[in-house]
N, C-alpha and C positions, 0 to 999 in steps of 0.2 A: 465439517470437522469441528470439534469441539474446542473450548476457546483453550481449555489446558493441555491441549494438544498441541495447539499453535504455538505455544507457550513452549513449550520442550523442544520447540525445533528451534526457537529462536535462542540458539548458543552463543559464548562467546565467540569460538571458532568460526562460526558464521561471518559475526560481523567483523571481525578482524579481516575474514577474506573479502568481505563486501570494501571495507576499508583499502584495502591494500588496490584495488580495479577488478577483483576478480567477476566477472561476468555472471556466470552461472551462479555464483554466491550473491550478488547484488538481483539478477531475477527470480531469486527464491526468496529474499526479504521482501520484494514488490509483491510474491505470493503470497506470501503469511498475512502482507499488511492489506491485500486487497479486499479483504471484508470489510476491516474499517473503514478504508477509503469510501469503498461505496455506501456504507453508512453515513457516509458524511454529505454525501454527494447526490443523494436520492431526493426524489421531490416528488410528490404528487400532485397530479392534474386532471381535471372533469373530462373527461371526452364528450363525443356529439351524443355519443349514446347514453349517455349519464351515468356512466364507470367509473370509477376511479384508478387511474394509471398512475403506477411508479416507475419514473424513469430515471435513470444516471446519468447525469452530465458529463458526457465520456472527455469531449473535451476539459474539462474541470480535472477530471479524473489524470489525465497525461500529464497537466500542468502539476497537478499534485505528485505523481511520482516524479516528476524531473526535478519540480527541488528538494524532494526527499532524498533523491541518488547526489545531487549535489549538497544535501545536508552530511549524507554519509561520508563524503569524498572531503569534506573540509573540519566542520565542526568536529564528525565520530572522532579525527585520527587522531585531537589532543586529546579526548579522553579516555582513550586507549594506552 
């Protein structure tokens, strides 16, 4: 998906409903935002075979959306 694509999904509507506890709206902002995360999150490493592997630190990853969903849930709702 392209990133002005991403872009257009992320409405106000959205996050007002991610604000308010709505579920399905808070795990579609975890979608839009899971490119970046795993940009962020990605690390490469030599293997035995002298590859270069990209992996995600999935754990890193969950810690990352848990305070994102608790940044939503406290910070978004005064700025809304």
């Amino acid at each position: 998906m392209e990133k002005n694509q991403q872009t257009m999904q992320l409405t106000v509507g959205l996050i007002r409903r991610a604000v308010s506890g709505e579920r399905e709206a808070q795990d579609e902002l975890l979608r839009i935002y899971e490119p970046f995360h795993d940009s962020l999150l990605v690390y490469a490493e030599a293997g035995l075979d002298g590859c270069i592997h990209h992996e995600t630190r999935e754990d890193w990853k969950s810690m990352v959306q848990m305070r994102m969903l608790q940044a939503i849930q406290t910070r978004w709702r005064s700025l809304l």
